[in-house]
BALUM-951502 format. One record per residue (C-alpha): x, y, z; residue in one letter. Coordinates in nm, 4 decimals, decimal comma. Each point is the difference from the previous one (the first is absolute). Layout:
<recs>
[rec [X Y Z] 'A'] ...
</recs>
This chain:
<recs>
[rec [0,9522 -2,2824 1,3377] 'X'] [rec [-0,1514 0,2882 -0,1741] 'X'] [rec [0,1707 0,3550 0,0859] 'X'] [rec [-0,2727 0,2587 -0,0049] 'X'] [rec [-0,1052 0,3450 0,2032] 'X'] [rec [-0,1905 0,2494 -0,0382] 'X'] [rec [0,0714 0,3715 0,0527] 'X'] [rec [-0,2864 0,2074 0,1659] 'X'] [rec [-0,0243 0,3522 0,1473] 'X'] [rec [-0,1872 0,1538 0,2767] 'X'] [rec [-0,1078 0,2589 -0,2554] 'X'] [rec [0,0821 0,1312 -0,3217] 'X'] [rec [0,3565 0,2190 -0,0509] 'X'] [rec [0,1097 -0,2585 0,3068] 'X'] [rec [0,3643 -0,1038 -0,2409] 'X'] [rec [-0,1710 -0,3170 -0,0994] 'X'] [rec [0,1066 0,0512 -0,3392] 'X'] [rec [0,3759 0,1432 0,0701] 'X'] [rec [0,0207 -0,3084 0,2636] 'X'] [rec [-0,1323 -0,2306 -0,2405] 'X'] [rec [0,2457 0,0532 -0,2446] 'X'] [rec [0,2795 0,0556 0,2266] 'X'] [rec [-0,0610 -0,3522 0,1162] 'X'] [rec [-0,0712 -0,1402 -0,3680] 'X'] [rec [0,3833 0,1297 -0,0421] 'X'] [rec [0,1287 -0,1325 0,2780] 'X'] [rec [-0,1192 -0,3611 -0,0769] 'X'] [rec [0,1189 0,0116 -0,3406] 'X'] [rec [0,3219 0,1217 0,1111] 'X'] [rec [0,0280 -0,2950 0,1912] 'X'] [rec [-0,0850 -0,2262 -0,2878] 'X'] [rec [-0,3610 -0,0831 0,0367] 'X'] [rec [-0,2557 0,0103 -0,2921] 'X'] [rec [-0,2481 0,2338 0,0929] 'X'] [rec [-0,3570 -0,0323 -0,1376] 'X'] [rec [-0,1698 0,3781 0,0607] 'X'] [rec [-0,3600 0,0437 0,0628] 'X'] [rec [-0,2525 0,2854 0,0630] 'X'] [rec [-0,2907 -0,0400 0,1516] 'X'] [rec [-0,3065 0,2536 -0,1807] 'X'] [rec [-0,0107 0,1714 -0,3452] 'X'] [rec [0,3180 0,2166 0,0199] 'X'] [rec [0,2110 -0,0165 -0,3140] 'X'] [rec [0,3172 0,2737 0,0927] 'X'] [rec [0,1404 -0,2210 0,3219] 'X'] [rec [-0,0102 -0,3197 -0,2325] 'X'] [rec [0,2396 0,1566 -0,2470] 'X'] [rec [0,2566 0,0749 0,3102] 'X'] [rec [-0,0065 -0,3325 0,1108] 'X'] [rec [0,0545 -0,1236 -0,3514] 'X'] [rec [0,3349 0,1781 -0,0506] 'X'] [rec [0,0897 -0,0740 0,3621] 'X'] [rec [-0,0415 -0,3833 -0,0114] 'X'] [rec [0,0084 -0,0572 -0,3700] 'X'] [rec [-0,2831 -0,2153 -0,0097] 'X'] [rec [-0,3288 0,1587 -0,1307] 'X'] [rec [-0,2319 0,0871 0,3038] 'X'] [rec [-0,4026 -0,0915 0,0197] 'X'] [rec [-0,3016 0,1124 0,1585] 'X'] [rec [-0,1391 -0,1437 0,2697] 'X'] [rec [-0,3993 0,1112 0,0250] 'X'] [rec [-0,2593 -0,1961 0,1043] 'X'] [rec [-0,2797 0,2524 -0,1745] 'X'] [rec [0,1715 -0,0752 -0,3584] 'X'] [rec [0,0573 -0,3821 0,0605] 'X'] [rec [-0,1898 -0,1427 0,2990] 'X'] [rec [0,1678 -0,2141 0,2592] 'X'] [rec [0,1056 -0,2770 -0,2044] 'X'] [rec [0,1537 0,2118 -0,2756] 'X'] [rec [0,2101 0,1958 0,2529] 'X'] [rec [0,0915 -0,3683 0,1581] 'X'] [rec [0,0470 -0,0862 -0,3612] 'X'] [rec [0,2711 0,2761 -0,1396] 'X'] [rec [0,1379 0,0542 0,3520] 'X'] [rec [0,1062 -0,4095 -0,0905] 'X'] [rec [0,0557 0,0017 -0,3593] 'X'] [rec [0,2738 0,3074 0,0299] 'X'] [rec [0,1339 -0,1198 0,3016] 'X'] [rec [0,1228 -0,3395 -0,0129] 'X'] [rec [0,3064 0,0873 -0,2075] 'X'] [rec [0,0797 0,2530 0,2670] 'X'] [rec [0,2376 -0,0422 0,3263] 'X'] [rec [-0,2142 0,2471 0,1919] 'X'] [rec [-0,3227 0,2240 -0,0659] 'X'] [rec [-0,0395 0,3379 0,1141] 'X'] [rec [-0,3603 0,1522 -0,0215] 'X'] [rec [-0,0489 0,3655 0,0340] 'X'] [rec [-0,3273 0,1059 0,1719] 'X'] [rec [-0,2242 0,3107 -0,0999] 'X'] [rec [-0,1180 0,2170 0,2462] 'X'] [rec [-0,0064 -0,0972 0,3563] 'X'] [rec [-0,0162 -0,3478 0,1312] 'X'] [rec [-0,3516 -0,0328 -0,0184] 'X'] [rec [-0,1199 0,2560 -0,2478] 'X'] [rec [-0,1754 -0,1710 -0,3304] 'X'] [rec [-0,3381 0,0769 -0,1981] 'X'] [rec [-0,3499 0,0458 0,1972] 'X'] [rec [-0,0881 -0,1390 0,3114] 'X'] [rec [0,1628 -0,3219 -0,0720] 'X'] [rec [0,3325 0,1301 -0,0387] 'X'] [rec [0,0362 -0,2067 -0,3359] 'X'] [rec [0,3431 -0,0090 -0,1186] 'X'] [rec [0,1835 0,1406 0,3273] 'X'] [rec [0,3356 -0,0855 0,0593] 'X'] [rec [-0,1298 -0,1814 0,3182] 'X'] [rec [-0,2698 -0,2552 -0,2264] 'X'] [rec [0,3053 -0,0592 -0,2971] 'X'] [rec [0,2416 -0,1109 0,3250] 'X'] [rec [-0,2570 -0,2323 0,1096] 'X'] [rec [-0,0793 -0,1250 -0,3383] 'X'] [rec [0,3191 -0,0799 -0,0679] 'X'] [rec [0,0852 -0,1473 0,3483] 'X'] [rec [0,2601 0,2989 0,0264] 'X'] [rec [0,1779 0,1366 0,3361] 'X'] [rec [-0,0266 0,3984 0,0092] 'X'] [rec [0,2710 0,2705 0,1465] 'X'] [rec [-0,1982 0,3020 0,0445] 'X'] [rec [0,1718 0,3490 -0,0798] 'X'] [rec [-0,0853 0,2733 0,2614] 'X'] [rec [0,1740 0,3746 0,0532] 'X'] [rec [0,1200 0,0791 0,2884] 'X'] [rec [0,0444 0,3759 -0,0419] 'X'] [rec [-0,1328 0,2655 0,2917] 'X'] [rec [-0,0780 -0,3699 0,2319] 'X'] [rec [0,1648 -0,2389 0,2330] 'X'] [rec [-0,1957 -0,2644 0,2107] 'X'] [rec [-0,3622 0,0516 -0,1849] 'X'] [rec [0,1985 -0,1684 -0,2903] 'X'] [rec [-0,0720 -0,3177 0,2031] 'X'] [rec [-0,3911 0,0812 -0,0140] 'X'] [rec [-0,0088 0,0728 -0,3529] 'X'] [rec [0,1880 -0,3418 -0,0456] 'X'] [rec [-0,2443 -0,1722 0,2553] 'X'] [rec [-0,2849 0,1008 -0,1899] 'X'] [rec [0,1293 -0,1292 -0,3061] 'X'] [rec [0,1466 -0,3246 0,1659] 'X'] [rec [-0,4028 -0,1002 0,1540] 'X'] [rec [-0,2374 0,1492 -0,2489] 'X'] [rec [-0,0071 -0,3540 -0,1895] 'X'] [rec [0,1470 -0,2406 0,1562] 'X'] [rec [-0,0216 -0,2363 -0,3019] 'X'] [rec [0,3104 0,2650 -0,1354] 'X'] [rec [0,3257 -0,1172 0,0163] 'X'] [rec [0,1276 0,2779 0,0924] 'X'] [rec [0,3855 -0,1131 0,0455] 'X'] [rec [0,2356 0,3388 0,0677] 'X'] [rec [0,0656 0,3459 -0,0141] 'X'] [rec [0,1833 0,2726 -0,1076] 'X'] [rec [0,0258 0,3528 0,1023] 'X'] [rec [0,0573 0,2797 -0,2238] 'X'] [rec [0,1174 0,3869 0,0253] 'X'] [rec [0,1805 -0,0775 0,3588] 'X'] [rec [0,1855 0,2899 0,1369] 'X'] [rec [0,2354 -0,1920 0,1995] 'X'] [rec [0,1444 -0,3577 0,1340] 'X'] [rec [-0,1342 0,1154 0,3275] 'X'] [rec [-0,3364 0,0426 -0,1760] 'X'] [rec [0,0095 -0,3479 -0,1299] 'X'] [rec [0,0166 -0,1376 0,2580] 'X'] [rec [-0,2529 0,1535 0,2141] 'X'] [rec [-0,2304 -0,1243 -0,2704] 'X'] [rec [0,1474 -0,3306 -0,0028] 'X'] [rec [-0,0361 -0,0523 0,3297] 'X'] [rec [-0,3498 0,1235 0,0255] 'X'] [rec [-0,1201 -0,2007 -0,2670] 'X'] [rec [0,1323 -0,2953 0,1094] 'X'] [rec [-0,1301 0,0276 0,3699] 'X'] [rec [-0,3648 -0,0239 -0,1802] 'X'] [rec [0,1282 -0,2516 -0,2488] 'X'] [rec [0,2712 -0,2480 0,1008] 'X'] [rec [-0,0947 -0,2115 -0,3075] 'X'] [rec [0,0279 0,3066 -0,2479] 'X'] [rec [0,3712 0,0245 -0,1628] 'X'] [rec [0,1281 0,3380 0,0155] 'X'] [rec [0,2092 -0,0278 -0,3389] 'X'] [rec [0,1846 0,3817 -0,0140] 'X'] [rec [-0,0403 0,3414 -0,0814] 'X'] [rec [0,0527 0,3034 -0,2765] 'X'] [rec [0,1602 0,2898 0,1273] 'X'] [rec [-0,2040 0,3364 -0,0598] 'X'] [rec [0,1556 0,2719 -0,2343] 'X'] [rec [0,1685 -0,2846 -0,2537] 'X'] [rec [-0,1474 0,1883 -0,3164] 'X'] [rec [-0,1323 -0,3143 -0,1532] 'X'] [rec [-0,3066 0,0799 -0,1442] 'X'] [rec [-0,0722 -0,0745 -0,3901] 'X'] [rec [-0,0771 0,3686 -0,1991] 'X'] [rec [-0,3490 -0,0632 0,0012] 'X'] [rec [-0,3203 0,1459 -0,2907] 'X'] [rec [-0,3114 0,0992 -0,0289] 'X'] [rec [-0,1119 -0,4082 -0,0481] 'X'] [rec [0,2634 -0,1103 0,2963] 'X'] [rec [0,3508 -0,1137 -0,0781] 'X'] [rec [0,2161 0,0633 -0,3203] 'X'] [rec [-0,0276 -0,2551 -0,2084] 'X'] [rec [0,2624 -0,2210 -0,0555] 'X'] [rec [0,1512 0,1150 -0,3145] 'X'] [rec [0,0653 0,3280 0,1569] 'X'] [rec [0,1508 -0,1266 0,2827] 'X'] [rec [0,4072 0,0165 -0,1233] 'X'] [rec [0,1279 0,0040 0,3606] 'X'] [rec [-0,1846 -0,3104 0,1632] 'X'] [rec [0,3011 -0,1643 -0,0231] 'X'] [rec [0,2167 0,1900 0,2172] 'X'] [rec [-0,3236 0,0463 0,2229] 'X'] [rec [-0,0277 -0,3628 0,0137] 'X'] [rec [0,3527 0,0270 0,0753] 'X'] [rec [-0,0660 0,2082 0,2790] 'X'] [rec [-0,3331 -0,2117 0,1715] 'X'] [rec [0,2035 -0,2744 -0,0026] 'X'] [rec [0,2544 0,1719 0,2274] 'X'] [rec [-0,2609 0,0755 0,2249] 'X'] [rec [-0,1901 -0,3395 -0,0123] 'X'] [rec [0,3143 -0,1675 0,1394] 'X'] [rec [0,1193 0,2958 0,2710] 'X'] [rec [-0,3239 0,0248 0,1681] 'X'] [rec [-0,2347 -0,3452 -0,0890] 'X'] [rec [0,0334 -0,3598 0,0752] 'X'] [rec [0,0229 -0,1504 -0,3323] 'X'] [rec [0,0740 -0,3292 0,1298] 'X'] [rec [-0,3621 0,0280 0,1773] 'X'] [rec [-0,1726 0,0856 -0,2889] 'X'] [rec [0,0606 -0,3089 -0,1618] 'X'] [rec [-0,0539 -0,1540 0,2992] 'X'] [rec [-0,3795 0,1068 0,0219] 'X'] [rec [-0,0244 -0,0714 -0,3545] 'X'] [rec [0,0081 -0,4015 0,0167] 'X'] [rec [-0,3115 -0,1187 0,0219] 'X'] [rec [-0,1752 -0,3287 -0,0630] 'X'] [rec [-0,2211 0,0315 -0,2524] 'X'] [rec [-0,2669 -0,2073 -0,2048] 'X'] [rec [0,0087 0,0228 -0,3984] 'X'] [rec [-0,2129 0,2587 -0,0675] 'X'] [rec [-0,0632 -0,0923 -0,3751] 'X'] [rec [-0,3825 0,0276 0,0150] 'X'] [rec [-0,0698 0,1865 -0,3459] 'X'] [rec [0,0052 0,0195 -0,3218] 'X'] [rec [0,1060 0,3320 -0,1746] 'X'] [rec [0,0920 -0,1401 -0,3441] 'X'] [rec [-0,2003 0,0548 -0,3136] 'X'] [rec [-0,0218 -0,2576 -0,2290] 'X'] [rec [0,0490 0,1288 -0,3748] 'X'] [rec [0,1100 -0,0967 -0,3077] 'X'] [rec [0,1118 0,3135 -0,0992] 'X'] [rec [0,3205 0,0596 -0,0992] 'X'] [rec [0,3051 0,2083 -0,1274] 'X'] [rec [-0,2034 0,3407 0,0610] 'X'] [rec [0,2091 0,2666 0,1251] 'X'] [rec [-0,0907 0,2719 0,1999] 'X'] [rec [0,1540 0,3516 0,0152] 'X'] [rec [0,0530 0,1376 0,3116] 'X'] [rec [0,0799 0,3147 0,0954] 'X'] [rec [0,2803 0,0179 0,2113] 'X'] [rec [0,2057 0,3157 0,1173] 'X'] [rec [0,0458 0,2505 0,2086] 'X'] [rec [-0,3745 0,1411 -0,0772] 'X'] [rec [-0,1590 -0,3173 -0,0144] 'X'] [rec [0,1131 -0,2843 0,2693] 'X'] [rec [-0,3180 -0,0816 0,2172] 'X'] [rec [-0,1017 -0,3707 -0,0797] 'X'] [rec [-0,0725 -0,2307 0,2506] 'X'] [rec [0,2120 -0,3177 -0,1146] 'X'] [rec [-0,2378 -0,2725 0,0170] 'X'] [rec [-0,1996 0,2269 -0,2680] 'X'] [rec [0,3590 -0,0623 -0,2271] 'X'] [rec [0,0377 -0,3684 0,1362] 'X'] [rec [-0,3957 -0,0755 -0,0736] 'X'] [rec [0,0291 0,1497 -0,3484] 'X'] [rec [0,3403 -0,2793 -0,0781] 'X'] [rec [-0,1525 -0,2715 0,1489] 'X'] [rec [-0,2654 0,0528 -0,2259] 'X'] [rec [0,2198 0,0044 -0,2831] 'X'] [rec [0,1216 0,3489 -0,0672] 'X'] [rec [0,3437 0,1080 0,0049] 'X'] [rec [0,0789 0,3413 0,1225] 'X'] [rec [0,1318 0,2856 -0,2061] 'X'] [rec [0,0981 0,3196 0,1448] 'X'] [rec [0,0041 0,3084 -0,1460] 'X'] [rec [0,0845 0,3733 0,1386] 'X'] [rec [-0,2264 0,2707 -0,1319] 'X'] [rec [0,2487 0,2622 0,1451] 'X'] [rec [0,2872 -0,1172 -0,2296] 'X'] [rec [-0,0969 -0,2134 -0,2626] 'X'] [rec [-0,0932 0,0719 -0,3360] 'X'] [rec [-0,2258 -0,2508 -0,1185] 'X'] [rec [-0,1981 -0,2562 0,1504] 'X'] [rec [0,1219 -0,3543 0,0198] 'X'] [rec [-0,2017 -0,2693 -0,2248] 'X'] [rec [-0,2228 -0,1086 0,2544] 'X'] [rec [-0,3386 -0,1363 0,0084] 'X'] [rec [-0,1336 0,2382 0,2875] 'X'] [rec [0,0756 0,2498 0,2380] 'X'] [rec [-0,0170 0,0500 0,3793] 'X'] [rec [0,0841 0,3136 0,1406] 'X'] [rec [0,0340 0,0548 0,3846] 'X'] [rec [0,0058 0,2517 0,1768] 'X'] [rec [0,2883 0,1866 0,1562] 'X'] [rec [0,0903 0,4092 -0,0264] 'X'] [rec [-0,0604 0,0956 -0,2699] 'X'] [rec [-0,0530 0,3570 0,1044] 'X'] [rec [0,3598 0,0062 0,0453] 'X'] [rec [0,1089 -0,0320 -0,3314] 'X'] [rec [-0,2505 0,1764 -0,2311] 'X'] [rec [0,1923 0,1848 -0,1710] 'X'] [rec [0,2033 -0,2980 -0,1016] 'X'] [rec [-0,2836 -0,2460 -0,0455] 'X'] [rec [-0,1760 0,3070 -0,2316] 'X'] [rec [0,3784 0,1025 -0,2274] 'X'] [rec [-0,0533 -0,3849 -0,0885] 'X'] [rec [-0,1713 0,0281 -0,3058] 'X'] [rec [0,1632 -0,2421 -0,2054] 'X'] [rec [-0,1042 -0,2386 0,2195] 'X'] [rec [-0,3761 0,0953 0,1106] 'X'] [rec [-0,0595 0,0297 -0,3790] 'X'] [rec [0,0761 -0,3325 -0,0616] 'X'] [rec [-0,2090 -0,1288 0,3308] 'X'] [rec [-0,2503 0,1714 -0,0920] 'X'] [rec [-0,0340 -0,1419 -0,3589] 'X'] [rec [0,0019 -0,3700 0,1314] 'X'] [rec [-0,2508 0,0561 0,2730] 'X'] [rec [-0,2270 0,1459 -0,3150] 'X'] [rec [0,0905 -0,2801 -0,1892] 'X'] [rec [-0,1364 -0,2824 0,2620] 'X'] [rec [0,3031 -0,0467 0,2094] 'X'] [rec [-0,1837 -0,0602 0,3860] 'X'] [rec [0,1028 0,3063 0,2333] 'X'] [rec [-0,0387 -0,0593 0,3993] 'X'] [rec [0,1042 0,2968 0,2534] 'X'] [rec [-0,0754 0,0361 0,3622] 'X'] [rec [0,0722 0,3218 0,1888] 'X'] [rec [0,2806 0,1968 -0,1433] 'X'] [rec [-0,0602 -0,2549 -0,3338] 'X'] [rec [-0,3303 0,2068 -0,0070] 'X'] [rec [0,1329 0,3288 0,0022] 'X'] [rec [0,2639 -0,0556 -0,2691] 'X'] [rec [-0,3171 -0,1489 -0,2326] 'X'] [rec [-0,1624 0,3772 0,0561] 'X'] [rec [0,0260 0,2436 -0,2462] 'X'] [rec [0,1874 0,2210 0,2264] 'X'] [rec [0,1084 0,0256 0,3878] 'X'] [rec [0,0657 0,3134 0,1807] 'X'] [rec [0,2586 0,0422 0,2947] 'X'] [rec [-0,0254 0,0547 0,3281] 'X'] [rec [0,0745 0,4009 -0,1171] 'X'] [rec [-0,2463 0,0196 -0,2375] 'X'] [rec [0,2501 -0,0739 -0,3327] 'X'] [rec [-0,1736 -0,2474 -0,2592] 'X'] [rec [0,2107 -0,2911 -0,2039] 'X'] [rec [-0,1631 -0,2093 -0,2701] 'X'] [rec [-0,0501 -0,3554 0,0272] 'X'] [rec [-0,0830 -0,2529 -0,2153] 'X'] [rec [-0,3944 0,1473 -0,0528] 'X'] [rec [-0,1224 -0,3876 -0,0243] 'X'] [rec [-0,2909 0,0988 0,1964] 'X'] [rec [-0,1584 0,3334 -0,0090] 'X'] [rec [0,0254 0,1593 0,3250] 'X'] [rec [0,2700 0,2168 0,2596] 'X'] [rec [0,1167 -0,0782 0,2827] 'X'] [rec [0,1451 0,2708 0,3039] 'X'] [rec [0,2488 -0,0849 0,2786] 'X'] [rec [-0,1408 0,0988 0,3192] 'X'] [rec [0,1708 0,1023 0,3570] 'X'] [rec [-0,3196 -0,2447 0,1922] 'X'] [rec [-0,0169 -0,3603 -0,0469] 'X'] [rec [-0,2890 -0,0850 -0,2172] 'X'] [rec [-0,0521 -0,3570 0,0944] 'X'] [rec [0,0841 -0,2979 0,2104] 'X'] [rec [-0,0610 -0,3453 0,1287] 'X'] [rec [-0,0947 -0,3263 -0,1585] 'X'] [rec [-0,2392 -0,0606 -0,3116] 'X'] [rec [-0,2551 -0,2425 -0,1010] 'X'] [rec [-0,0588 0,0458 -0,3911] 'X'] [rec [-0,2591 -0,1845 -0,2344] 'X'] [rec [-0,0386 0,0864 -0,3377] 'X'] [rec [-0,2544 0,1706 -0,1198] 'X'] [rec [0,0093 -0,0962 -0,3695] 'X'] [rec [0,2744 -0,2448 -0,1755] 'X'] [rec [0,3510 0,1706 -0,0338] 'X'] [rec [0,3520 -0,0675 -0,0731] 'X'] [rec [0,0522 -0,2564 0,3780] 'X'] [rec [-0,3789 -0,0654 0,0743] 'X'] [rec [-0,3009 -0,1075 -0,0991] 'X'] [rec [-0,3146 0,1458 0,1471] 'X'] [rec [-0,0685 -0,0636 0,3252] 'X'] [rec [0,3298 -0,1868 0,1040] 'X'] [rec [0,1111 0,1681 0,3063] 'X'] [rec [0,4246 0,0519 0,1403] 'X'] [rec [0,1723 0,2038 0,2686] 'X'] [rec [0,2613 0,2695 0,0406] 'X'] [rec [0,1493 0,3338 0,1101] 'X'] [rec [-0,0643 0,3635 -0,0292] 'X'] [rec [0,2496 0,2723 0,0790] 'X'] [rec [0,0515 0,2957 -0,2125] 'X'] [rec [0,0525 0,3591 0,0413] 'X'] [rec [-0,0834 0,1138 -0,3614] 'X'] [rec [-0,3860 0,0263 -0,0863] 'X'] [rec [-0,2024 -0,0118 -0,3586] 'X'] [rec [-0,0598 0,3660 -0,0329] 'X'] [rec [-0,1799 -0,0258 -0,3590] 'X'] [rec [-0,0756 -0,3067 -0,2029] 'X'] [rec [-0,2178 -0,0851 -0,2938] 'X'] [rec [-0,3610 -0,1153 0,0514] 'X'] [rec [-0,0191 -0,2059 -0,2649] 'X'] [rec [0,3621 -0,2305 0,2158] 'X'] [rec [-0,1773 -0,3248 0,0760] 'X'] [rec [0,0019 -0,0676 0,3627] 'X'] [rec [0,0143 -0,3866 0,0830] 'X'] [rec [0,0463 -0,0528 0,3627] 'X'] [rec [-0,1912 0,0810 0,3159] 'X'] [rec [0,0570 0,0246 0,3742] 'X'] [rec [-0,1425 0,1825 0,2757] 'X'] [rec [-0,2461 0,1161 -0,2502] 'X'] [rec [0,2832 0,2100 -0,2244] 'X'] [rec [0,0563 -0,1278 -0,3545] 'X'] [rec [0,3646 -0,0280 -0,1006] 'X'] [rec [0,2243 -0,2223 -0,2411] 'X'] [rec [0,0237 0,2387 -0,3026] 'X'] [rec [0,0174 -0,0637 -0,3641] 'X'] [rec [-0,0458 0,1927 -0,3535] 'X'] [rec [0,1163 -0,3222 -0,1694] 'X'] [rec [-0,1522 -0,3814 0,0414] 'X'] [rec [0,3973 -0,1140 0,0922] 'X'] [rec [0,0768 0,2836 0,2169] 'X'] [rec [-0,0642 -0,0113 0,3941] 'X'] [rec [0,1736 0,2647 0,2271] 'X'] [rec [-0,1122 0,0270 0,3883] 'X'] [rec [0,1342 0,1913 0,3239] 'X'] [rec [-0,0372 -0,3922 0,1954] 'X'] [rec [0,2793 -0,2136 0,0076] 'X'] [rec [-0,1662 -0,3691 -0,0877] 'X'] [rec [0,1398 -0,2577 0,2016] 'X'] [rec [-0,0407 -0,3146 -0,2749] 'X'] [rec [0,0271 -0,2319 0,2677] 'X'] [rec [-0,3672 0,1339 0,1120] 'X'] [rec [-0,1568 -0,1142 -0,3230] 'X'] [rec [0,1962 -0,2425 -0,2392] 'X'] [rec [-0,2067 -0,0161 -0,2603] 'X'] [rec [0,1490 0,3904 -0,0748] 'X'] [rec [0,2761 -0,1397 -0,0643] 'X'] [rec [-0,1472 -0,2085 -0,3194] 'X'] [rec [-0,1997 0,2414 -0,1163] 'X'] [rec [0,3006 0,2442 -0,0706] 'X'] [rec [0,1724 -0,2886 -0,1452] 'X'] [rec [-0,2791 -0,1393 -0,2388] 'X'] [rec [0,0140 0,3930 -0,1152] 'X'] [rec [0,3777 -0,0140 -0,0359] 'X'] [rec [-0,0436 -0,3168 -0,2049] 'X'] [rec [-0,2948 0,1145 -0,2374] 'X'] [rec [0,2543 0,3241 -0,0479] 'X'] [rec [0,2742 -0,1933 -0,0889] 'X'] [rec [-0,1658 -0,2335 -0,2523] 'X'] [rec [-0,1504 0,3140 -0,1515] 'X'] [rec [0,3094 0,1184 -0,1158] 'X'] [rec [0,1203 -0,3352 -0,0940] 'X'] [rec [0,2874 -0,0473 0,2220] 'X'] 
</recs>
């Protein structure tokens, strides 16, 4: 029997993710191996359910992958697991364009996976019953399995809801309730939730959801709704046959640098590499490596320390001149810059690899998925190979060099900056899954850089 369920909201800022992990703790307390998923391109909630299960978690998204590559990892990841709990994006039926791609709704049904829809109940009572009636009959090919009800003012409340709801829908599960007023919201950013490695008091907050999981929700039922029969859903291929091996890859990996989507990492081993991390906050030299990938993260929170560094962006800087293949996405990008300036206006140097400045901004600059194909040959592509990711920064390019080569386009803007034939730095997060051949490319650079200096 594989255990499996999917956590959806009516809406955004529902409690899906504070439910999500609650329950992730409460299994785990209870001795199950819990595989985490999340469905879309978020890379903060990931990192929570990471340290909360202690398995890594993985995306979900039928835009990056397709159909059979979400059936695919959802498989691969969790057949080693008791129990999977998938984390939905948005509300229940909110994806990209008309089609909805990659909704929480399509991921449940590609995976065959019953739902329990989030909704708040604050400032209603029986019209709760509606909203979950909607939700319940707008596709009926949903298995949409239970509910929960969040920010309830009182038992008495509850149950007027309960009852209400299950007048319309005596086949709907009614699994429990979140008080209002229990102060568990995570300190959220300007890009969404801290990050992970900031996050020293998850522990007693996981502490504390757990409490509250098994006072006001029917555990018992969740797993329960989570059996289902279900066919193997092995139906692709996301291996890359190489014969490349023993390269190692630095990755950047702090508290300023954290955002990787792990099937990137797990494409990149199973290729051959072995991963090498490296902080640019604290250490002083860079790691004999073979290449570099730098995520992205917040770095605008620590520019002063990522700029007092020197010892250490000296010697980055010298390899990257020397041949050593650089990567960054997002906050990657910005530390590549010759300088960033804060959200008050104070400049810090950065490494100055490519010739331009970058400004933190109070409006969000860009979001949404990406299609990319390369312009011109560069450090992952050749020209005209095409891959998909995610944009969302607040920081813009305020001044940059003309002569920076520009090697990507989309939406008719040219992007993927370099000053140097192995240096690529771009505000999209590539999804490698999208486009394996990336994933060579980088590594038949790494190689040709390694036998060049004769290791």
């Amino acid at each position: 029997m594989n255990k499996k369920i999917v956590i959806a909201g009516s809406r955004s800022g529902v409690g899906k993710t504070t439910i999500s992990l609650g329950l992730m703790a409460a299994l785990k307390k209870r001795g199950f191996k819990v595989q985490p998923f999340k469905v879309g391109p978020d890379y903060i909630d990931p990192g929570f359910h990471t340290l909360i299960c202690g398995r890594d978690s993985y995306n979900l998204d039928s835009y990056f992958l397709g159909a059979a590559g979400v059936n695919k990892v959802f498989s691969e990841k969790s057949k080693q697991a008791d129990i999977s709990m998938i984390e939905g994006v948005m509300g229940l039926f909110d994806g990209k364009g008309k089609n909805s791609t990659s909704s929480t709704a399509e991921i449940a049904k590609i995976i065959n996976a019953p739902v329990i829809l989030i909704i708040d109940a604050r400032k209603v009572a029986q019209s709760a019953a509606a909203v979950v009636y909607g939700y319940k009959n707008y596709d009926q090919k949903l298995n949409l399995k239970g509910v929960i009800i969040n920010n309830i003012s009182s038992p008495h409340h509850f149950e007027l809801l309960k009852k209400a709801i299950k007048d319309k829908m005596s086949d709907l599960i009614v699994l429990g309730y979140l008080p209002k007023n229990q102060d568990l919201e995570l300190p959220e950013r300007h890009l969404g939730l801290v990050p992970v490695s900031e996050s020293s008091e998850l522990k007693a907050y996981s502490q504390k959801l757990v409490e509250l999981m098994e006072k006001y929700i029917d555990i018992e039922q969740v797993i329960e709704i989570s059996q289902v029969e279900s066919e193997n859903l092995l139906k692709n291929n996301l291996a890359i046959k190489s014969t490349i091996k023993n390269i190692k890859i630095g990755l950047a990996s702090d508290q300023a640098f954290n955002f990787y989507y792990q099937i990137n990492l797990d494409l990149l081993k199973a290729a051959g590499a072995k991963i090498v991390e490296f902080s640019p906050l604290t250490d002083s030299r860079l790691p004999e490596v073979d290449a570099v990938y730098l995520g992205g993260g917040f770095p605008e929170s620590f520019l002063q320390e990522l700029a007092a560094n020197r010892e250490f962006k000296s010697d980055f800087k010298e390899k990257v001149k020397q041949g050593l293949p650089a990567y960054a996405e997002c906050g990657g990008l910005m530390y590549f810059c010759r300088q960033v300036k804060d959200f008050e206006g104070k400049e810090f140097q950065m490494l100055d690899l490519l010739p331009a400045e970058i400004e933190m901004t109070s409006k969000l600059q860009e979001m949404g998925y990406r299609e990319v194909e390369a312009s011109a040959d560069n450090l992952l592509f050749k020209k005209g190979e095409k891959a998909r990711g995610h944009v969302f920064h607040y920081s813009r390019i305020s001044k940059i060099d003309q002569k920076v080569k520009r090697s990507y386009n989309y939406r008719k803007k040219e992007e993927g900056y370099s000053s140097l034939d192995n240096i690529l730095a771009s505000y999209i997060h590539l999804h490698f899954a999208s486009n394996l051949q990336i994933v060579k490319n980088y590594l038949e650079k790494a190689l040709i850089y390694k036998k060049s200096r004769g290791a």
